[in-house]
C-alpha positions in Angstrom: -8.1 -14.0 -16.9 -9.5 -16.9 -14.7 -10.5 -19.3 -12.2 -12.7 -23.0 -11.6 -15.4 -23.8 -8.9 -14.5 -20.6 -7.5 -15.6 -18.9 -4.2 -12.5 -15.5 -3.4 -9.9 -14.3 -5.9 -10.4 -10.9 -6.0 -12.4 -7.5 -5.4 -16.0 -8.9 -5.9 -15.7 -12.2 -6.4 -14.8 -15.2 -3.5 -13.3 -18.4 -5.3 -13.3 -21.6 -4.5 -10.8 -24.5 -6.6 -10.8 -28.1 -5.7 -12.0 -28.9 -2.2 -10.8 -26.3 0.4 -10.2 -23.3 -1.4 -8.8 -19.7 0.3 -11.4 -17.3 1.7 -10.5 -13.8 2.3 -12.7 -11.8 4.6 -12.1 -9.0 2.0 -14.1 -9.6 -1.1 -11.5 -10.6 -3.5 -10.9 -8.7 -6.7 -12.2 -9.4 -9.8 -9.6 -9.9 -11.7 -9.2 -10.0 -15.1 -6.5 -10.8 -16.7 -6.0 -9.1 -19.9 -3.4 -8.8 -22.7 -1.9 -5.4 -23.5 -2.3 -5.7 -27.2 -5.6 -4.0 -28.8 -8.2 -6.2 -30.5 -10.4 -5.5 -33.3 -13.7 -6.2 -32.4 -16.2 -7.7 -35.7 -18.0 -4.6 -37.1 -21.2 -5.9 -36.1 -20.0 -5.0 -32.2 -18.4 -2.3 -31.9 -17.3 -1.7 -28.3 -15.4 1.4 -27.1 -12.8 -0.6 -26.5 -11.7 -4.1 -26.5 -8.6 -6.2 -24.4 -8.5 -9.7 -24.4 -8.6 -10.8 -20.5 -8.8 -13.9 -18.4 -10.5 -14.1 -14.9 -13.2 -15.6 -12.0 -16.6 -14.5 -12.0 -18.4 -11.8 -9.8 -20.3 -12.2 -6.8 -22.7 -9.2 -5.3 -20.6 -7.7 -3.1 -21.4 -8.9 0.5 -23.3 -7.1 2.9 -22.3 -6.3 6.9 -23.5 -8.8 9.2 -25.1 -8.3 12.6 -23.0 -7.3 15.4 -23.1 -7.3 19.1 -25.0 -4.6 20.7 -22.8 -2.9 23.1 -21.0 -1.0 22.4 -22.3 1.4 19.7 -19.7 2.3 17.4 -20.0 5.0 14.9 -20.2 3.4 11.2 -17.3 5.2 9.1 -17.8 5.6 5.3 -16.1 4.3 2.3 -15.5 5.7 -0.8 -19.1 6.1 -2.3 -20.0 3.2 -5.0 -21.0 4.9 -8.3 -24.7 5.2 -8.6 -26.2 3.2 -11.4 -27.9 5.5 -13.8 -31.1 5.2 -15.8 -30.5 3.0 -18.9 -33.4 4.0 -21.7 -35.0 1.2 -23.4 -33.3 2.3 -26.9 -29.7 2.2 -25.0 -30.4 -1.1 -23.4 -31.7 -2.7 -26.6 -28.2 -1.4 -28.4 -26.3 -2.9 -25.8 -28.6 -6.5 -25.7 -27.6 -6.0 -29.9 -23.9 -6.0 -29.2 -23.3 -8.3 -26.5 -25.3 -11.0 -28.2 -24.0 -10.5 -31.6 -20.3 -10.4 -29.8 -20.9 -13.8 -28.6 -22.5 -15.1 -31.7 -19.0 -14.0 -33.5 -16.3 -14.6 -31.2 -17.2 -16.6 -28.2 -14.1 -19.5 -28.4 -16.9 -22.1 -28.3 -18.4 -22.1 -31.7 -21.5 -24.5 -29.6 -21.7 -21.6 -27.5 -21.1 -25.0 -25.2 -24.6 -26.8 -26.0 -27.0 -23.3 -25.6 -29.3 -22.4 -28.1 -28.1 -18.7 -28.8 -30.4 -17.6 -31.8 -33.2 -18.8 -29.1 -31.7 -16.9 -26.3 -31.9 -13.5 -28.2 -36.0 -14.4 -28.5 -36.0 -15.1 -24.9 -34.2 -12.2 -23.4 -35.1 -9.3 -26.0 -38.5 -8.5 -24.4 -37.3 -8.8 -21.3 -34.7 -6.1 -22.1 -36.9 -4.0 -23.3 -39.1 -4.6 -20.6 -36.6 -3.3 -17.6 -38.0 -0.4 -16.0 -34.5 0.1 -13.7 -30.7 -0.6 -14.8 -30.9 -3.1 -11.8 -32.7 -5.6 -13.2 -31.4 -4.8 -17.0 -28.0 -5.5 -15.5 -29.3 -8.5 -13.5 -30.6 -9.9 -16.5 -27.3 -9.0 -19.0 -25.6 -11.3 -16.3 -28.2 -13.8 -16.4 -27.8 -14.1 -20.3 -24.0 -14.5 -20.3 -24.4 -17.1 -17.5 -26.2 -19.1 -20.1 -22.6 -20.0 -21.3 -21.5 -21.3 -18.0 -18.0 -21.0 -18.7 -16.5 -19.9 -15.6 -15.0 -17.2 -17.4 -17.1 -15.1 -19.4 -19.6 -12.2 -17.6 -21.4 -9.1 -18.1 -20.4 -6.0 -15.3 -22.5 -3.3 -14.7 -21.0 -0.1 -14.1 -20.0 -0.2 -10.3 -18.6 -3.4 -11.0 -16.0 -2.2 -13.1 -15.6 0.7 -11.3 -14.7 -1.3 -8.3 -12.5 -3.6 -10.5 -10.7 -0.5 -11.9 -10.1 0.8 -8.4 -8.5 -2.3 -7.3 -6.0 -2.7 -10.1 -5.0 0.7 -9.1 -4.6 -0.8 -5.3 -7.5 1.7 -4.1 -10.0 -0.5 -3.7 -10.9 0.0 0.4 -13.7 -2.5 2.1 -14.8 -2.8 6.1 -13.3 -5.8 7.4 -10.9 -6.9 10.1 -7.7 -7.1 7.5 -7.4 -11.2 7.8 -7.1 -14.0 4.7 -9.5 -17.0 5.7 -10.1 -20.6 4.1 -12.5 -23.2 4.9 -11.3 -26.3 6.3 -12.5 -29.2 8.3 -12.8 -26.8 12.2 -13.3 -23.8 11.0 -11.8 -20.5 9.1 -8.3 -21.4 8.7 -6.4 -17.5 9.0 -4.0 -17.9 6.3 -2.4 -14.0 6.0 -3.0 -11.0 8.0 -3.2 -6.8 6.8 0.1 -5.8 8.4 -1.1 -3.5 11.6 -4.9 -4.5 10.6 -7.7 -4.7 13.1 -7.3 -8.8 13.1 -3.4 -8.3 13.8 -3.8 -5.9 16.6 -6.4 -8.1 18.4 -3.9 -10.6 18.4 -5.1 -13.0 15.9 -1.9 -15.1 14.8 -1.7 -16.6 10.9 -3.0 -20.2 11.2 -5.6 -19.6 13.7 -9.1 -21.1 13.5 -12.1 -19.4 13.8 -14.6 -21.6 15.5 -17.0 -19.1 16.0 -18.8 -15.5 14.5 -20.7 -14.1 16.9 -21.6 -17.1 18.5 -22.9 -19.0 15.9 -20.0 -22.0 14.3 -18.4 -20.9 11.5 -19.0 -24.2 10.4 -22.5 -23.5 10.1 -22.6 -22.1 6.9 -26.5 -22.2 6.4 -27.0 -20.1 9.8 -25.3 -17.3 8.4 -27.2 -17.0 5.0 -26.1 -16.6 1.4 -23.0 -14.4 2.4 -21.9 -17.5 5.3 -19.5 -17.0 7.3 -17.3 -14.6 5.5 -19.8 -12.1 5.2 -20.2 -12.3 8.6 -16.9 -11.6 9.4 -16.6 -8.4 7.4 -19.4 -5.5 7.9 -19.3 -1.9 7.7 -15.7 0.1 9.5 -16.8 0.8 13.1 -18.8 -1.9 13.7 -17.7 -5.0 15.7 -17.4 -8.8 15.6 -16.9 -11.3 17.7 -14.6 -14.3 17.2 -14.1 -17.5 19.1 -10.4 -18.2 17.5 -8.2 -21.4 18.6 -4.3 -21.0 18.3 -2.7 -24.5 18.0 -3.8 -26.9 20.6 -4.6 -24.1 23.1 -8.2 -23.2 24.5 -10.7 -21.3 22.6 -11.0 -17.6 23.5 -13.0 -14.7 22.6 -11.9 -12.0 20.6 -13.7 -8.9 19.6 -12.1 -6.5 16.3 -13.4 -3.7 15.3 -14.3 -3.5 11.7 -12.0 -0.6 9.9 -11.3 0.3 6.0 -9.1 -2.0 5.0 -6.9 -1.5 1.6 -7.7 -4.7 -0.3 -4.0 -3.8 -1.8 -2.7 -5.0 1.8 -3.4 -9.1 0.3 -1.7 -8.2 -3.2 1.9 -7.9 -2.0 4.2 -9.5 -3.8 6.4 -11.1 -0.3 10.1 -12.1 -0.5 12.4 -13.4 2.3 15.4 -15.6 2.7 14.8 -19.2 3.9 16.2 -19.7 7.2 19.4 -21.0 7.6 19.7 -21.0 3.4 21.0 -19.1 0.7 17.4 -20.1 -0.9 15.2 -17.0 -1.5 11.1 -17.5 -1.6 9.0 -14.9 -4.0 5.2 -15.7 -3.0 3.6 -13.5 -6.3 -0.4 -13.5 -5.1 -1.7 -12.1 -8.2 -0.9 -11.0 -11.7 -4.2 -8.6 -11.5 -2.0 -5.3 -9.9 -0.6 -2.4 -11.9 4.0 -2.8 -11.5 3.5 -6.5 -10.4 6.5 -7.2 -12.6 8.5 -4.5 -11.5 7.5 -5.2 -7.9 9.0 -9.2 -8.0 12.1 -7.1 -9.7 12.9 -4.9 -7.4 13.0 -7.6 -4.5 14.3 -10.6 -6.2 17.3 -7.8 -7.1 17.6 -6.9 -3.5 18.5 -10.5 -2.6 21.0 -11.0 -4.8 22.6 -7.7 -3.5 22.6 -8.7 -0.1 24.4 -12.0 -1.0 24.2 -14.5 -3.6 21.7 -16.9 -4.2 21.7 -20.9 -4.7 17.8 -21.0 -5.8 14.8 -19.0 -5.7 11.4 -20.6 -5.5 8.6 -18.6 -7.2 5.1 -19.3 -5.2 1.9 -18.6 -7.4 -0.2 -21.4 -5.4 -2.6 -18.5 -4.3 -2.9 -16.6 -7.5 -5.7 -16.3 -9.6 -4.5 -15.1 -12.5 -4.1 -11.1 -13.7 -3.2 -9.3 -17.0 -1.3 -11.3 -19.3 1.1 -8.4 -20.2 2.1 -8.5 -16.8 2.7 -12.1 -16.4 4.4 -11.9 -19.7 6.6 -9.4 -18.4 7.5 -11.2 -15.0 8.4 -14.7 -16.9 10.8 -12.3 -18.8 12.6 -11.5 -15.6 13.9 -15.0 -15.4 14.1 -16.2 -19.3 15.3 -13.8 -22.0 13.0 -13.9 -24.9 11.3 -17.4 -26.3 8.0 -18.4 -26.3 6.0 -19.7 -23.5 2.8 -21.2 -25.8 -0.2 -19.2 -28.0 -4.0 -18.1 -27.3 -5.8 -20.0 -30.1 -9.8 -18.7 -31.1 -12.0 -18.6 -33.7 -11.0 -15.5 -34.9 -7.2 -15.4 -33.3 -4.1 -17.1 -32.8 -1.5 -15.2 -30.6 1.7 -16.6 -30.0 2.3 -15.5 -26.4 6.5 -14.0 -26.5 8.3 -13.4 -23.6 9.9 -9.9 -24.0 13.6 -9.9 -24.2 16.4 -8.1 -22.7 14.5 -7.8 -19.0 16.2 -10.3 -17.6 17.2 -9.4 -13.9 21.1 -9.5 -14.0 23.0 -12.5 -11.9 19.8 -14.5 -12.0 20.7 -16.1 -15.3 22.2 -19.9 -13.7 19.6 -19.6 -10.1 18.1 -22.7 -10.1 14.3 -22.0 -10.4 11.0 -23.6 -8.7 7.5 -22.8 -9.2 4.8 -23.8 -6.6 1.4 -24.5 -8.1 -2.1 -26.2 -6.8 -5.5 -25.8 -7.5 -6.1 -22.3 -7.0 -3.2 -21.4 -9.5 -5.2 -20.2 -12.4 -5.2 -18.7 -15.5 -2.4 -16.0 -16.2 -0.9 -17.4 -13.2 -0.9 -21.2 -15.0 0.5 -19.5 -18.0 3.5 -18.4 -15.7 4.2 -21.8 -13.7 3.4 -23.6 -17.7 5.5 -21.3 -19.2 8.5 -21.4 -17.6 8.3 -25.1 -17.5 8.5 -25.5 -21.0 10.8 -22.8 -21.4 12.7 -25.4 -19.0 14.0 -22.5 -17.1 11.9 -24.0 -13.5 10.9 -27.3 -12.0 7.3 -27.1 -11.1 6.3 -28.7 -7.4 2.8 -28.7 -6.3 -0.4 -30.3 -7.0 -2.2 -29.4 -10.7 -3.0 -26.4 -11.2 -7.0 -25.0 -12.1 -6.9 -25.8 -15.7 -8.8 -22.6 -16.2 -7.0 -20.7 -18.6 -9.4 -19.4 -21.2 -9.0 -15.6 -21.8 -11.0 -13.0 -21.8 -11.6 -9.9 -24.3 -13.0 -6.9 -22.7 -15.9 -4.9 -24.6 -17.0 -1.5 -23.5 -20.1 0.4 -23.8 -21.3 3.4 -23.7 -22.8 3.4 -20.1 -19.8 2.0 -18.4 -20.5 -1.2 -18.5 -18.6 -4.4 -20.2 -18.7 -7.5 -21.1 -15.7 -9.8 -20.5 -16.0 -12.7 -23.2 -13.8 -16.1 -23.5 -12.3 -15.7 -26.6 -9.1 -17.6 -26.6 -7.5 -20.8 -25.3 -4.3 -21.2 -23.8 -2.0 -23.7 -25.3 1.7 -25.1 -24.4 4.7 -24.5 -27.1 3.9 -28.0 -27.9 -0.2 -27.8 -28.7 -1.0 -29.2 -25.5 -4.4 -27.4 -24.4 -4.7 -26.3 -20.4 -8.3 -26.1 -20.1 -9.7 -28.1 -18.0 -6.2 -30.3 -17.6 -4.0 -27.8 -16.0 -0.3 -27.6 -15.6 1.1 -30.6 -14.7 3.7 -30.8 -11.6 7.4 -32.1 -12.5 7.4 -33.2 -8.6 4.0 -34.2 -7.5 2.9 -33.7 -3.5 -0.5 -32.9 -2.4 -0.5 -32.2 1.0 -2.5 -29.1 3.0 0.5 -26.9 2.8 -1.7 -23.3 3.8 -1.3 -25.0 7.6 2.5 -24.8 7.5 4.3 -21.4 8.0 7.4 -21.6 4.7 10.2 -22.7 7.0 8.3 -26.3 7.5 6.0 -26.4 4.8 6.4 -29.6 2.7 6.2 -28.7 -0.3 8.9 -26.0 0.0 11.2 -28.3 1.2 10.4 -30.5 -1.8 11.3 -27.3 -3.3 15.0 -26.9 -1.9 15.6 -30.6 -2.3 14.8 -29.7 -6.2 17.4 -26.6 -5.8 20.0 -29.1 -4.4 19.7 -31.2 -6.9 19.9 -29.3 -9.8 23.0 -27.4 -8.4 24.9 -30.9 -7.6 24.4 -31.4 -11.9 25.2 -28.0 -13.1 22.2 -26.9 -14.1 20.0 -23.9 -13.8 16.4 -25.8 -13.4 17.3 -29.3 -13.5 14.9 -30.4 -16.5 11.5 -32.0 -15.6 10.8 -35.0 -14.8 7.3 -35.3 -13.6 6.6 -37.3 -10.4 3.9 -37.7 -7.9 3.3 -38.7 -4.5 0.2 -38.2 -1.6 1.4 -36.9 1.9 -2.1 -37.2 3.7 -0.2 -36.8 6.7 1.3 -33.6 5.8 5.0 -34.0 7.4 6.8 -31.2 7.7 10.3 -32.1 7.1 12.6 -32.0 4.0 13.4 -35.5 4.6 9.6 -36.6 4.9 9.0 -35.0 1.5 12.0 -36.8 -0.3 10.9 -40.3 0.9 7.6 -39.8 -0.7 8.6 -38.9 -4.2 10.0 -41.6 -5.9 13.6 -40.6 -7.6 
């Protein structure tokens, strides 16, 4: 699983793709993406297990910020974190052994991308050995897969993937006020809200800005330390924070939420409606990283063909980070039966990547199909978007996606901790490598579409012209043909959108 130049994503990590990424006041899930099939690990590493995965890389889990003194609320607990336990020198030595003889045998990069490995395991042996607590072993496991600086591939201590467990499962819970931020120009762009969450109830509206936490700009990122402004937001359930939030053009005014426990499953719901006015349905699929994603996207793309029929469908993965690639698998075979969607190409693996027949969702066969991509589409999630594109069952509409699609193989070890190792590369049908490229767009429009609610958003409407189109010729997807235009100005009509791609 994956992600580039990354600041959210998911539970423990905050990622940040090409110029203003999404923030989430939640810390955003690690995930990682990881194939359902069982790989065979080199006998010279023998993990407890091993899955090949994909994903963004961790970030200690934020800490609560200061909060006004009146009133004194009473903290309210979370779930207790596991404890790390002891880890004896002879345990952490086996463990060093493994992880560095993992890398020496299957990382994808047979460079090890310029480091010196054979001089790493001089380096960081003694000061293995030397650890006298698991916090600054683990600290220092993580420094040594760093070395690669791969975006990709790290080393997770036990509460780490605890926590990422837990949130796969949707019961990872964190003190916050249940809001979605980015960065942009003023502020902390709200870009979703935790139905019924503290934020929602205050009366925080999607698309407001925060100006202001606690007084200080949220533009101020060095006032508010290494967490910034985020961390500031969120804090432990009881406390309180206060917001100077702008709606629109309207006057700034102060707003004060009380931190609760907030299910970090509340930002992974797959969200379906029915364009106004259209017989267009809209699927926004925010991550590939939660157990039933695939049956989830079924069981409401199904429901809107019940009510009535469909003329198109447009999927939106311009959020997602990536998830398991079983899942995403299993979700492009809801709309294509069967074929191929490209292979996962390493030094000791090539995988072609089969879309599982027989699943498709019935009546969806001749829907015309649109994918929406951008910069924070990555990994699994580029897989998708790519995948159906060449399967030329979708027009893809967007801006290029992360190009971050190396994935991941898991390895286990005895103290509950793993490492998560890049050990593949994603390719098209055609050989074409995503890494560092991304998936191109068919219809090419980069405007700042996270400040548009769907019904005027741009790039949607690009979307339905795409669905018009390919229903006026016959078709099901309308075959690419790859275009691109700029919208700085980020108009909001369908017809604004048309007269900037060229046809």
């Amino acid at each position: 699983m994956g992600c580039r130049c990354r600041q959210i994503v998911a539970l423990l990590a905050v990622v940040l793709i090409v110029g203003c990424a999404r923030l989430s006041e939640m810390p955003a899930p690690i995930s990682t993406p990881s194939a359902e099939a069982v790989v065979a690990a080199s006998p010279s590493a023998t993990p407890a297990s091993v899955t090949p995965s994909a994903t963004p890389t961790p970030t200690p889990t934020p800490t609560a910020s200061p909060t006004p003194p009146p009133p004194s609320p009473t903290p309210i607990p979370l779930d207790p974190t596991p404890t790390l336990a002891p880890v004896d020198a002879s345990l952490r030595i086996e463990i060093f052994e493994k992880v560095w003889t993992t890398v020496r045998d299957t990382y994808v990069y047979e460079d090890y991308r310029g480091v010196d490995w054979e001089q790493a395991r001089v380096e960081f042996a003694p000061r293995i050995a030397a650890a006298d607590d698991p916090e600054t072993f683990y600290a220092l496991m993580r420094e040594l897969i760093a070395l690669l600086d791969d975006e990709h591939s790290r080393f997770e201590s036990p509460q780490e993937v605890a926590a990422q467990e837990a949130e796969y499962r949707g019961e990872y819970r964190y003190g916050g006020i249940g809001a979605q931020i980015r960065n942009v120009a003023e502020g902390g762009l709200i870009t979703a809200l935790a139905p019924d969450g503290p934020a929602a109830r205050a009366g925080i509206l999607p698309r407001d800005i925060i100006l202001a936490v606690n007084g200080i700009p949220f533009t101020d990122t060095a006032a508010f330390g290494p967490d910034g402004p985020i961390g500031a937001v969120r804090g432990a359930p009881g406390t309180r924070v206060r917001l100077t939030v702008r709606t629109g053009q309207e006057a700034p005014r102060e707003v004060e939420v009380q931190r609760e426990v907030v299910n970090a499953d509340a930002f992974n719901q797959v969200r379906v409606t029915t364009l106004p006015g259209r017989a267009i349905g809209y699927v926004e699929i925010p991550s590939f990283y939660v157990e039933g994603v695939d049956e989830k996207v079924r069981a409401e793309v199904e429901r809107l063909l019940a009510a009535s029929p469909l003329d198109g469908l447009i999927l939106d993965v311009r959020g997602n980070s990536g998830g398991y690639v079983h899942l995403m698998l299993q979700t492009v075979a809801l709309f294509h039966d069967g074929g191929s969607i490209g292979s996962t190409r390493g030094r000791n693996s090539n995988e072609e990547q089969k879309v599982p027949p027989g699943k498709t969702i019935p009546g969806i066969e001749r829907v015309p199909l649109v994918v929406l991509i951008g910069p924070d589409t990555a990994s699994a999630a580029e897989m998708f978007a790519g995948g159906l594109q060449a399967l030329g069952r979708a027009r893809v509409v967007g801006t290029p996606s992360a190009g971050n699609t190396e994935n991941l193989y898991s390895y286990d070890y005895p103290d509950g901790s793993r490492l998560l190792l890049a050990s593949v590369a994603y390719q098209l049908p055609d050989g074409t490598l995503i890494e560092g490229r991304g998936i191109l767009p068919d219809e090419a429009l980069d405007v700042e579409w996270w400040r548009f609610p769907i019904e005027s958003d741009p790039q949607v409407n690009l979307a339905i012209d795409l669905i018009a189109e390919s229903r006026a010729s016959g078709g099901a997807s309308g075959g690419p043909q790859r275009k691109s235009s700029s919208n700085p100005s980020g108009s909001s009509t369908s017809a604004a959108a048309n007269a900037a791609v060229a046809r």
